[in-house]
N, C-alpha and C positions, 0 to 999 in steps of 0.2 A: 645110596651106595656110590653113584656117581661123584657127588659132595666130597665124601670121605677118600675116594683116589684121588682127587685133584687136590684136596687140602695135604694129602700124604706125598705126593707130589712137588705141592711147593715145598713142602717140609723140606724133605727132599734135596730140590736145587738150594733152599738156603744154607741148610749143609752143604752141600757144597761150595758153595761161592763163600760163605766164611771161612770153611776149612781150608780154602786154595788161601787165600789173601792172607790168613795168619798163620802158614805152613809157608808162604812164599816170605813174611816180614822175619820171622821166625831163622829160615834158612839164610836169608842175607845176613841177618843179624851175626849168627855165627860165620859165614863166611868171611866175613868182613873184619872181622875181632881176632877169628883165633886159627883158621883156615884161609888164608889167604894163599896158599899156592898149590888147593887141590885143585885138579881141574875133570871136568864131564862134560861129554856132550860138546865138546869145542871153545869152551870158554873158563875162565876158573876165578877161583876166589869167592866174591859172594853171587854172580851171577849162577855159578853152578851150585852152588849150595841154594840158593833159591829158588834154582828148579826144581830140585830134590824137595826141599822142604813144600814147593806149591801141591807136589804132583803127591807128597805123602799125606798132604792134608786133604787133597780134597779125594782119596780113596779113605783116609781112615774117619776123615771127621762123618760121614753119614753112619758109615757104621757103627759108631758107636752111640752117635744119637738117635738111631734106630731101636739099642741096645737100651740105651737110658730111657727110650719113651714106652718100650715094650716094658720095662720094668715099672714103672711108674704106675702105667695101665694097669698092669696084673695086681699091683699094691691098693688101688681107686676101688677095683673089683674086689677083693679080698675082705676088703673092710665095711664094702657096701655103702660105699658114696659117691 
């Protein structure tokens, strides 16, 4: 039992830490391109669209990999392997 919360866990933080890093490449990238004179947060262009993009990635990317492994699981069990 223990096992399985520390492995869902890291699950977890690695969602997150990818979601931030390619929500943050992500956000620059458009700021940089095609937003260059929005501004947030006290900075603008792609620094602010980069925040945006870090902070949207690393709230959405777990949840949905949470989403995907819960389904995954339930398909493993379904089929009985």
């Amino acid at each position: 039992m223990v096992r399985k919360t520390l492995v869902f866990l890291l699950k977890l933080l690695l969602f997150i830490i990818l979601g931030f890093l390619l929500g943050l490449i992500a956000g620059a990238y458009i700021g940089g391109n095609f937003l260059t004179s929005f501004e947030f947060n006290g900075v603008r262009g792609y620094e602010a669209t980069g925040q945006i993009g870090a902070f949207a990635g690393a709230v959405l990317s777990p949840v949905l990999g949470y989403y995907f492994t819960r389904k995954r699981r339930k398909k493993r069990v379904h089929h009985g392997t």
